[in-house]
C-alpha positions in Angstrom: 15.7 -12.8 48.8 13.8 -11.7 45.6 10.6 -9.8 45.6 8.2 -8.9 42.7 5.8 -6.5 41.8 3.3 -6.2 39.5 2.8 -3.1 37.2 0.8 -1.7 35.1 1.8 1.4 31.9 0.6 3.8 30.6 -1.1 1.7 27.7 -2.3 -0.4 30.3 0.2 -3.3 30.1 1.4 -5.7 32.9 5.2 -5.9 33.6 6.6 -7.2 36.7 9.6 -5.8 38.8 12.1 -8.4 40.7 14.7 -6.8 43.5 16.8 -9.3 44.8 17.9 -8.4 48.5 21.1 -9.9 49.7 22.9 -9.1 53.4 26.5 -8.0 51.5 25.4 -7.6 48.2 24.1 -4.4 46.3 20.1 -4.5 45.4 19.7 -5.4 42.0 16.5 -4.5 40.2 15.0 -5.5 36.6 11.8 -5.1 34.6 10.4 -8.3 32.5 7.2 -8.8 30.7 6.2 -11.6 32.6 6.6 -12.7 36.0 8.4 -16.1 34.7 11.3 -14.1 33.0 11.2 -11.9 36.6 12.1 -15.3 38.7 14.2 -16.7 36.0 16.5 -13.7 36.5 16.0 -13.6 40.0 17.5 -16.8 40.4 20.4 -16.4 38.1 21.3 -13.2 40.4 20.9 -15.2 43.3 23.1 -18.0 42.8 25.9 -15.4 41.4 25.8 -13.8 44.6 26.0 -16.9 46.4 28.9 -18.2 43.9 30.6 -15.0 45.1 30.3 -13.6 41.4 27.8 -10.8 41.7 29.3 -7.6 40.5 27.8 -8.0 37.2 28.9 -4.0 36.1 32.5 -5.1 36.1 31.7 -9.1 35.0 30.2 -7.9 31.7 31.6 -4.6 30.9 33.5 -6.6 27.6 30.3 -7.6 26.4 29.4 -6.4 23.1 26.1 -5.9 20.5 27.4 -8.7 18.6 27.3 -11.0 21.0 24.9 -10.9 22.1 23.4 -11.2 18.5 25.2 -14.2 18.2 23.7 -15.8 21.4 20.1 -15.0 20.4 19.9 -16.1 16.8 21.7 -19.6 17.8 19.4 -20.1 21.3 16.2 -17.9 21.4 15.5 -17.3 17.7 15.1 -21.0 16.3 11.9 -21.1 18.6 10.1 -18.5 17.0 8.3 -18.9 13.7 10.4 -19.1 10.6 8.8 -15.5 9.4 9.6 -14.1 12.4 13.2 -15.6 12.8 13.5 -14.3 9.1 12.2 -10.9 10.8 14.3 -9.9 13.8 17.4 -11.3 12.3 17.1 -8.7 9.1 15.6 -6.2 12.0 18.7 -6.6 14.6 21.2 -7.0 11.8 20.3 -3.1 11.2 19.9 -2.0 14.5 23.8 -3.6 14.4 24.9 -2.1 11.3 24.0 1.3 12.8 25.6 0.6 16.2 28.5 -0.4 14.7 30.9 -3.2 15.8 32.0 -3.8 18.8 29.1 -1.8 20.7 29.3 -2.5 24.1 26.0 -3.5 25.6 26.6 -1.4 28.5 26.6 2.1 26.4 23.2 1.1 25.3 21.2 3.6 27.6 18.2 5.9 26.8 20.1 8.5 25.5 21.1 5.8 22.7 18.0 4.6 21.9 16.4 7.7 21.4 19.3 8.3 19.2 19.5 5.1 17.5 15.9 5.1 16.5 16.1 8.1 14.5 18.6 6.5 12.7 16.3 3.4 12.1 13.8 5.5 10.7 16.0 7.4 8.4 16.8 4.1 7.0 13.8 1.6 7.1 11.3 1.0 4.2 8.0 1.1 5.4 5.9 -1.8 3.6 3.0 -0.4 2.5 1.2 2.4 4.0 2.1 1.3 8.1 4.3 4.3 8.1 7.6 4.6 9.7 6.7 4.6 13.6 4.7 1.0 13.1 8.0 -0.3 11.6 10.3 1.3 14.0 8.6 0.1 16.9 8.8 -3.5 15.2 12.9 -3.2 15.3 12.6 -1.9 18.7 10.4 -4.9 20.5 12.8 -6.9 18.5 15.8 -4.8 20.1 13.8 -5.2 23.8 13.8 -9.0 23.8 17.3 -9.6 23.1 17.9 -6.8 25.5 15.7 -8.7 27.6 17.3 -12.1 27.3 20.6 -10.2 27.6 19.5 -9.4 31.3 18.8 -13.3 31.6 22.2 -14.4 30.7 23.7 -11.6 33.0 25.5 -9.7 30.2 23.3 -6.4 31.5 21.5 -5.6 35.1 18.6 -4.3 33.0 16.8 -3.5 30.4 17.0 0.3 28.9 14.1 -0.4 26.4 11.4 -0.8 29.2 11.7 3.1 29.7 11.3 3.5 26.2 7.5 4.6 24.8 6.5 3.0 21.7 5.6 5.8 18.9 2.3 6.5 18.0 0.9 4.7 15.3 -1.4 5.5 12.7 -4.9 3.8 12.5 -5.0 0.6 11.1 -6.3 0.5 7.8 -9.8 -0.4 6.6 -9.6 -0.5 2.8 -11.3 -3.0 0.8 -12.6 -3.8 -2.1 -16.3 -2.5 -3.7 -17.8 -5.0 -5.7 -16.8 -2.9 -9.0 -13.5 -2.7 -8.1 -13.0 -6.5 -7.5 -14.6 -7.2 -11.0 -12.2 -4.3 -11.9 -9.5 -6.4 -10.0 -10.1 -9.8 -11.3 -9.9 -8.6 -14.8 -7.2 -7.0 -15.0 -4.9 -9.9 -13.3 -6.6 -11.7 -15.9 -4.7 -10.0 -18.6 -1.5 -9.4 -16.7 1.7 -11.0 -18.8 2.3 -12.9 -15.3 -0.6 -15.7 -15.8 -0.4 -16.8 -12.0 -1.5 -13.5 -10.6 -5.5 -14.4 -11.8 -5.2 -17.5 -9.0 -2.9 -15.8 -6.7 -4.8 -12.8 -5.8 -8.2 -14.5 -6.3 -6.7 -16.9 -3.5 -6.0 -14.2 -1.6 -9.8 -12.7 -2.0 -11.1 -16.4 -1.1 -8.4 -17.2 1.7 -7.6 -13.6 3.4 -4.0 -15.0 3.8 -1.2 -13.3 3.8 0.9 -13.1 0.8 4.4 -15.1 2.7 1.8 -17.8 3.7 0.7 -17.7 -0.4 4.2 -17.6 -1.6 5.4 -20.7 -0.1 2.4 -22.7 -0.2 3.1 -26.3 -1.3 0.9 -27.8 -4.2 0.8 -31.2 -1.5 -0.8 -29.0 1.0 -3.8 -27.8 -1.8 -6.3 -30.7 -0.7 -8.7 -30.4 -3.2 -10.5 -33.7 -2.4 -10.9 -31.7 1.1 -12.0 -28.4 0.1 -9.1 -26.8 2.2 -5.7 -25.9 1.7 -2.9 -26.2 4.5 -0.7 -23.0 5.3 2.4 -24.9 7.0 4.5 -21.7 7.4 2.2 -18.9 9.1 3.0 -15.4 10.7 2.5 -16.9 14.8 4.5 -20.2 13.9 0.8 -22.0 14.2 0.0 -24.6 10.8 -3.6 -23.2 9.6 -6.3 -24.8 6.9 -8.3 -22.2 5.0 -11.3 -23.6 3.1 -11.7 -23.5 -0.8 -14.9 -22.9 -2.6 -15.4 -24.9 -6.1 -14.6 -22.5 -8.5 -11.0 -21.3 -6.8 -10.3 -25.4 -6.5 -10.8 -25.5 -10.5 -8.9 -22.5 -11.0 -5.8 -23.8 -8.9 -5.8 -26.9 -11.1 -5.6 -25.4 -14.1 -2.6 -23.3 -12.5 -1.0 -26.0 -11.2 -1.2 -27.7 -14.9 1.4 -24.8 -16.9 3.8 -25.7 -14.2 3.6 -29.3 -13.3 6.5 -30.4 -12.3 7.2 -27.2 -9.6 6.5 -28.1 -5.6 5.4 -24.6 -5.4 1.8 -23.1 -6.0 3.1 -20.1 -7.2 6.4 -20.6 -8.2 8.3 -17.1 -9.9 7.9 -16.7 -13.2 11.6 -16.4 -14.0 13.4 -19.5 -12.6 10.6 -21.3 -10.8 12.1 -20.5 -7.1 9.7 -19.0 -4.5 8.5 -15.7 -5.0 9.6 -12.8 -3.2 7.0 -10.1 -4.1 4.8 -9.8 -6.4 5.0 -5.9 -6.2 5.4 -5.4 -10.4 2.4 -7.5 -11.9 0.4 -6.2 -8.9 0.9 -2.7 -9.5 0.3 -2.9 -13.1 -3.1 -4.3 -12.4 -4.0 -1.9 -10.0 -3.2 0.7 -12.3 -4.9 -1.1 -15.3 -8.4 -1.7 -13.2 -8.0 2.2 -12.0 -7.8 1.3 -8.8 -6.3 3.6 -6.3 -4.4 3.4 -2.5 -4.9 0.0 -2.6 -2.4 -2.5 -1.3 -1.9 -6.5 -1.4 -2.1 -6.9 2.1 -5.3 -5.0 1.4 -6.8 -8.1 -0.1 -6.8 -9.8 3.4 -8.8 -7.1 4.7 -11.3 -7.7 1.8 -11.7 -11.3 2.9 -12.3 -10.5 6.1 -15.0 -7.8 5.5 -17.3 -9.8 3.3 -16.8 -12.9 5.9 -17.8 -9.9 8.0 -20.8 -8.9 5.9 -21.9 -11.9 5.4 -22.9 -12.6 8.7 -19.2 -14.8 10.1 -18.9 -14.6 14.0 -15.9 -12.3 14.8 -14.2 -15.7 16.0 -15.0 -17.7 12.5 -13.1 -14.5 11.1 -10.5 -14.5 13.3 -9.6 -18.6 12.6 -9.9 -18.6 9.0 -7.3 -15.3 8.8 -5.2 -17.2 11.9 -5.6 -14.0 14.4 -3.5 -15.0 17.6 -4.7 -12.0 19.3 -8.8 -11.3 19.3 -8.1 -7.5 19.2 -7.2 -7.9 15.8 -10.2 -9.6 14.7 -12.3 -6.9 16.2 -11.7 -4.2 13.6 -14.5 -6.1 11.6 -17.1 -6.2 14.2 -18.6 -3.3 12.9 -19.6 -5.3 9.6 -20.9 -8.2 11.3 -24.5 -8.5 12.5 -25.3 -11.9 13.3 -28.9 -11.5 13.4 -29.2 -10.1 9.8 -27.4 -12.7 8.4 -30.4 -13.5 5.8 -30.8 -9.9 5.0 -27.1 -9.8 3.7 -27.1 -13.4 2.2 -27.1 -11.5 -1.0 -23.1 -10.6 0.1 -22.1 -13.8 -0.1 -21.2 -13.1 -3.7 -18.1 -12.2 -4.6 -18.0 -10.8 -7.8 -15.5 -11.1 -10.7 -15.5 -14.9 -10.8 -16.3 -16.9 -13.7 -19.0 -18.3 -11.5 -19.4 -14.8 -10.2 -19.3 -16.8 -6.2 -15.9 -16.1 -4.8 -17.5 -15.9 -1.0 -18.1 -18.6 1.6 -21.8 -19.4 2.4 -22.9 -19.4 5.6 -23.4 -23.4 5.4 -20.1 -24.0 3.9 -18.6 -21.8 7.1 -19.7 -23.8 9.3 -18.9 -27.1 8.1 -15.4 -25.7 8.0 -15.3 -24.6 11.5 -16.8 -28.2 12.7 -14.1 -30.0 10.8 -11.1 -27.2 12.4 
């Protein structure tokens, strides 16, 4: 019979151990991140030792990294988001590379994890300033839930990552734009040789979305007669409006008017296909408005600061910039102050804009959170 138990580690989260018991049969063990996953496997075990396979060390000793790969990018990937299917399949594709082919599943113990992600980091490119352990440990719970699934097709008893400690992580980071430095900002983009960047990054000021959610936005899904743009392709898979104030509607329309016949909102300058990054003009605005240890992703937490600051419930926030998890929402809790919401109605501004308004009022806010 299969037992579970519940656990909690040393960060405090749950995970849930199933043994299965069987009169003949060795005890198998396994660790899972939710108790689901712990009776899915339970049962698979169960009926193996019942159909007289169990003996799973010698059933799947030929079982390799690649695989396994295969498996999961053909069943378990297609119902994740497209970013994160985009994601893990660049992210295990390395942790392959370095493995080497065939790896058998089997070898993978602690002793080659430990080993293997030292290798990752020698080799990954941290975006932005996250560092090296944030995007290690990315490749890793990427790494654990095929490992995971692997357990769950019986290619492995268990999972070696679940002994494995994330690395420490460096604060997450608070940056955002003064007032000077946005007018310092605006201008600058204004100037850039890339005429786009002006609407791009001021959509990103207005929005707070992130810049793959920006890149493949749709002209069809700019509703201007609705004050709200639709974000089909989003970081948790989830379709999100964002609202648009006047003056960011008008300055997407004369945008969308020097490329009209492109799908895209912000196609590339050079052949009109979807942007990639936007690194080049970016950087040379930065460096033209004097503006230092700023990144793009940076912009989002602008948004989010003066929604903060100008008096937007930590839940508002957290729908606008499509927050699955509250936690992450509550970084900006120490900007918001519901009950001096008229003594900061002065931050509503956004400066820079030809209307110098690039905020949300608190009115407009909540019609936008009735209507969503």
């Amino acid at each position: 019979m299969a037992t579970f138990e519940k656990r909690k580690t040393s960060k405090g989260e749950t995970k849930w151990r199933a043994k299965v018991r069987r009169v003949g049969s060795p005890t198998t063990t396994a660790t899972f991140n939710s108790l689901n996953a712990a009776k899915k496997w339970a049962r698979f075990i169960e009926d193996e030792i019942v159909m007289g396979r169990h003996g799973l060390t010698q059933k799947v000793s030929n079982k390799t990294f690649s695989e396994a790969l295969e498996r999961y990018i053909k069943e378990v990937l297609p119902e994740k988001s497209l970013g994160m299917q985009r994601d893990q399949e660049r992210q295990l594709g390395v942790i392959g590379d370095i493995l080497g082919n065939p790896y058998p599943l089997q070898n993978i113990d602690y002793n080659c994890l430990i080993d293997l992600r030292e290798k990752v980091i020698a080799q990954i490119k941290p975006r932005g300033n996250t560092g090296p352990h944030a995007t290690c440990n990315r490749y890793f719970a990427a790494l654990s839930h095929l490992l995971s699934q692997a357990v769950l097709w019986g290619y492995i008893t268990s999972n070696p990552c679940s002994s494995l400690k994330n690395l420490k992580e460096p604060p997450g980071r608070d940056r955002f734009l003064t007032n000077e430095e946005i007018k310092q900002l605006l201008e600058a983009c204004k100037s850039n040789s890339w005429k786009d960047l002006y609407p791009l990054v001021f959509f990103a000021l207005n929005t707070g979305s992130r810049r793959g959610e920006i890149f493949r936005l749709m002209k069809k899904d700019v509703l201007f007669d609705k004050s709200m743009a639709i974000l089909r392709e989003t970081k948790n898979g989830e379709i999100r409006t964002v609202p648009l104030r006047k003056d960011l509607k008008e300055e997407l329309q004369r945008s969308f008017l020097e490329h009209p016949n492109n799908p895209l909102a912000f196609p590339r300058p050079s052949d009109g296909k979807q942007l990639k990054d936007v690194d080049y003009w970016f950087s040379k605005a930065l460096e033209v408005a004097e503006i230092k240890d700023f990144t793009f992703h940076d912009l989002r937490h602008s948004a989010a600061s003066y929604l903060a600051m100008s008096g937007a419930s930590t839940t508002t926030i957290g729908t606008i910039l499509g927050h699955k998890d509250p936690k992450t929402t509550k970084r900006y809790t120490h900007l918001t102050n519901g009950h001096l919401v008229e003594a900061v109605e002065q931050m509503n501004t956004l400066p820079g804009s030809d209307s110098d308004h690039c905020g949300w009022t608190n009115e407009e806010i909540g019609i936008f959170m009735k209507n969503n």
